[in-house]
N, C-alpha and C positions, 0 to 999 in steps of 0.2 A: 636250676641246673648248675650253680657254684659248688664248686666242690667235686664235679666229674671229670676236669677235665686233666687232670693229671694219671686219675686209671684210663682214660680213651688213651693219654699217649704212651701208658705201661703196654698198649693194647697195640698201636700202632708200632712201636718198638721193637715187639715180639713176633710179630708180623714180620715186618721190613728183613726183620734177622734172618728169616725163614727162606727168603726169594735172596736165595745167592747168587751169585755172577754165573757160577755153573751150571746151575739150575735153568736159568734162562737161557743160557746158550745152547740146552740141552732139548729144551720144546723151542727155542726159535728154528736150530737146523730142522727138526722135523718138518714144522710147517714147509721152510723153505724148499726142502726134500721131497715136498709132495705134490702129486699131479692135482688129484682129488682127496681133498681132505671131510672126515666125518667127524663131529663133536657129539661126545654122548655122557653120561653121566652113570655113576651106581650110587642110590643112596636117594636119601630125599629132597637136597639143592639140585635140582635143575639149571640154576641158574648161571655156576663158571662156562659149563658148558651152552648155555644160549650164550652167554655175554664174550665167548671166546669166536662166535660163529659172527657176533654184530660186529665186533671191532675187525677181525680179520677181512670182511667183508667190505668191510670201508677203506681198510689202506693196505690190504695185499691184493695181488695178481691171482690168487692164489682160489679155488672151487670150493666154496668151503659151504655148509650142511649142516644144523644141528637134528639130531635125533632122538627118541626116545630111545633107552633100551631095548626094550622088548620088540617095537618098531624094525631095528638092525638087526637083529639077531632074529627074529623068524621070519622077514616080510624080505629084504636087503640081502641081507650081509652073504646066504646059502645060495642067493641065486645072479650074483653080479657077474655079468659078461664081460671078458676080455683082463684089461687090468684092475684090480681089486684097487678100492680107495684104500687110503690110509687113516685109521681112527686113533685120535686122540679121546685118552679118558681121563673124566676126574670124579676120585671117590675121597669123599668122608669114611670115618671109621663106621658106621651105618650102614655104608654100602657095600660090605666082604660079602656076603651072598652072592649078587646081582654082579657082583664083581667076578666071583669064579665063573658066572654061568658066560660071563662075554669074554673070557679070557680063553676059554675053553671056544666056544663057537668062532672068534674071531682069529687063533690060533689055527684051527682047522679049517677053515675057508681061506687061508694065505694071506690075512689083512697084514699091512706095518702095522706097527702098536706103539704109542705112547702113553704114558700112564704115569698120573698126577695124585696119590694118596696122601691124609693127613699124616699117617705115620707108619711106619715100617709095615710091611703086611706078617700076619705070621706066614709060619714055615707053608701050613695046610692049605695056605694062599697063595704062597709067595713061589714056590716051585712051578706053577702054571705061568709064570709068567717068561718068553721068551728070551733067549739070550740076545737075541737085534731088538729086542724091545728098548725104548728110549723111557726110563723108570727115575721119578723123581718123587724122594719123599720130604712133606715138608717139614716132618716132627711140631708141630705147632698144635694152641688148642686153639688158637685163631682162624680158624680154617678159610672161612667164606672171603676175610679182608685180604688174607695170604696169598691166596689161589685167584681172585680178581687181580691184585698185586701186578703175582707171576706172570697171569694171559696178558695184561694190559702191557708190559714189560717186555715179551716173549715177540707178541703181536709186533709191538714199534721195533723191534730189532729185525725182525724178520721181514720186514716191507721198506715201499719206499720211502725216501726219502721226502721230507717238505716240509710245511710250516707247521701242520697240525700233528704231525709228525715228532720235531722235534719238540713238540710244547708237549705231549705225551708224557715223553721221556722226561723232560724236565719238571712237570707234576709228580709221577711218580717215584721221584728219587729224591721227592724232598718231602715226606708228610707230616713230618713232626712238627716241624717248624709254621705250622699252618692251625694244629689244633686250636690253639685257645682264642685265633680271629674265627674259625671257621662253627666255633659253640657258640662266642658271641653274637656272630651273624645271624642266625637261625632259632637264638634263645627262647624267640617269642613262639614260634611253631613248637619247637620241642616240648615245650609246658603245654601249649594247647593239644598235642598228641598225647603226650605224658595224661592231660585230664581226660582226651577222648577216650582212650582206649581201655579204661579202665574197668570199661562194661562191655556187654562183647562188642563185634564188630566183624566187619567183612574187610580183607586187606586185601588190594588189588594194585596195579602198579603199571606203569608203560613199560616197552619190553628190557630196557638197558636195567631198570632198574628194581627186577624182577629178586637179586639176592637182596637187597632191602627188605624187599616185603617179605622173603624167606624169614629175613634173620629176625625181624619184630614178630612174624606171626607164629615163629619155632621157638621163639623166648621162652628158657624157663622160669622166669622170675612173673610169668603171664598169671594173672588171678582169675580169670576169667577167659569164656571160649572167643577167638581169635580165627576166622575162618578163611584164607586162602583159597583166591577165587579169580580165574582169569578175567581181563575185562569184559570179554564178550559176553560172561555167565552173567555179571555183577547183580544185572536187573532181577534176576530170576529168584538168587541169596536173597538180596536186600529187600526184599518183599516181607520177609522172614524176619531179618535182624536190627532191619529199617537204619543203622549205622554202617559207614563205611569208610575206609580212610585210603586215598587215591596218594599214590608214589610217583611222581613224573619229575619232567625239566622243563624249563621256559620251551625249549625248542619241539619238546614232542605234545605242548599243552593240546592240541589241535585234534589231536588223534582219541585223546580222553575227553573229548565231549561228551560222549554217550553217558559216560560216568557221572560227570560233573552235572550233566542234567535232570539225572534222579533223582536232586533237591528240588526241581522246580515240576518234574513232572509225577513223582509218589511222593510219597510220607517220609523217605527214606533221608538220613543228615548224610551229609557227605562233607569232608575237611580235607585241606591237600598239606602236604609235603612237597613242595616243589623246590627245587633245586634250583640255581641259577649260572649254568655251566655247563662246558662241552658235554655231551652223552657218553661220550665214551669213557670219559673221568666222573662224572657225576657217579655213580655207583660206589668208588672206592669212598666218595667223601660221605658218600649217603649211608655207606656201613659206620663211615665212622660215628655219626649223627646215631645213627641205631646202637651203638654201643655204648654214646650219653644215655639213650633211654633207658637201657640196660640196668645201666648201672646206676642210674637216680633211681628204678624199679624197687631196686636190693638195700637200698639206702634204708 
């Protein structure tokens, strides 16, 4: 892993530049703004949108829901009684389709709208989107590390105050300065992932840490099939691919038993990435981690 850790911090840099003061002020009034709030997604990361619904859930007052798209928009969103929730979205450049179709539906069903794109929408897109809409874009190709960033940021400004609270804000306002203890620390996983993965595998993950396992198993530098697979599925895959690489924290280890036990009850190899830190920060340091791998990949 020598030798990555100065593009993970071009990477973290690029990022950071992205989640500007306004930005944040921008989805934190929303959240605050909101009676009931929805978290939804267009595109193929699921995950700002889980990981915006975890941490809100922990330290705001605040109803908060993540959803599938399609979910909202045909099951939800046409048939809510009384006062309409408010949806916050975040889309990759992947997700303009699925984009128009909930800008359109959640337009016409009277939802607030907030909206988190990697970069300007065009014209064909961008005119659907409301004038009270709360619209940030973060011009970045950093997307996943950005947009965790921004919620993580957004999140602690918009809720209470406290200790876990302020320790938030003060992780993420510092990440540069962290890279080259947080590569060492983990050097020895990362080369054992780096060798795992190299043949296929099944990637699965606790829920915080669900854009990890986006961002290795959407890798393009991937030589090989890499299959993305909720925990509960895992047993079903791995029967199949008998490889599997599990994404958690010390705190959620507990929950990934079912996982972890697939080496001792099938054929199946199982290796973890565990993290060793808050859940609600473990994700951003865990992309960073995925973007050593990244980039030793392309070496």
């Amino acid at each position: 892993m020598k030798g990555v850790a100065a593009g993970v911090r071009s990477s973290v840099e690029k990022a950071l530049k992205s989640v500007t003061d306004d930005a944040v002020n921008l989805v934190s009034g929303f959240v605050r703004d909101s009676r009931k709030l929805i978290l939804t997604h267009a595109g193929p990361y699921t995950s700002p949108a889980r990981y915006a619904s975890l941490i809100l859930n922990s330290l705001s007052n605040v109803e908060c829901l993540w959803m599938h798209p399609q979910d909202l928009m045909y099951y939800l969103a046409p048939y809510e009684e009384g006062e309409a929730a408010s949806v916050l979205i975040t889309s990759p450049d992947e997700g303009i389709n699925t984009l128009a179709m909930l800008l359109d539906q959640l337009t016409w069903t009277g939802h607030s709208i907030a909206l988190v794109t990697q970069h300007e929408l065009p014209e064909i897109i961008a005119y659907k989107i409301p004038d009270t809409a709360a619209y940030v874009s973060l011009d970045t190709s950093e997307w996943l590390l950005a947009v965790h960033i921004l919620l993580a940021r957004a999140a602690a400004k918009a809720c209470r105050e406290g200790l876990r609270h302020d320790r938030i804000v003060r992780e993420v306002s510092d990440l540069t300065s962290v890279v080259d203890d947080l590569i060492e620390e983990y050097s020895d996983d990362l080369e054992r992932v780096a060798d795992f993965i190299r043949e296929p595998v099944v990637i699965t993950s606790s829920p915080t840490m669900w854009g990890v396992a986006e961002s290795i198993a959407y890798s393009r530098v991937a030589r090989k099939g890499r299959y993305l697979v909720e925990p509960e599925a895992v047993s079903q895959v791995a029967a199949y691919v008998g490889r599997v690489l599990l994404i958690s924290t010390d705190v959620e280890e507990y929950s990934m038993r079912l996982v972890k036990s697939l080496q001792m009850t099938s054929s199946a190899s199982v290796i973890e990435l565990k993290l060793h830190t808050d859940p609600l920060t473990a994700p951003i340091y865990g992309l960073m981690l995925a973007k050593a791998l990244e980039l030793a990949g392309s070496a």
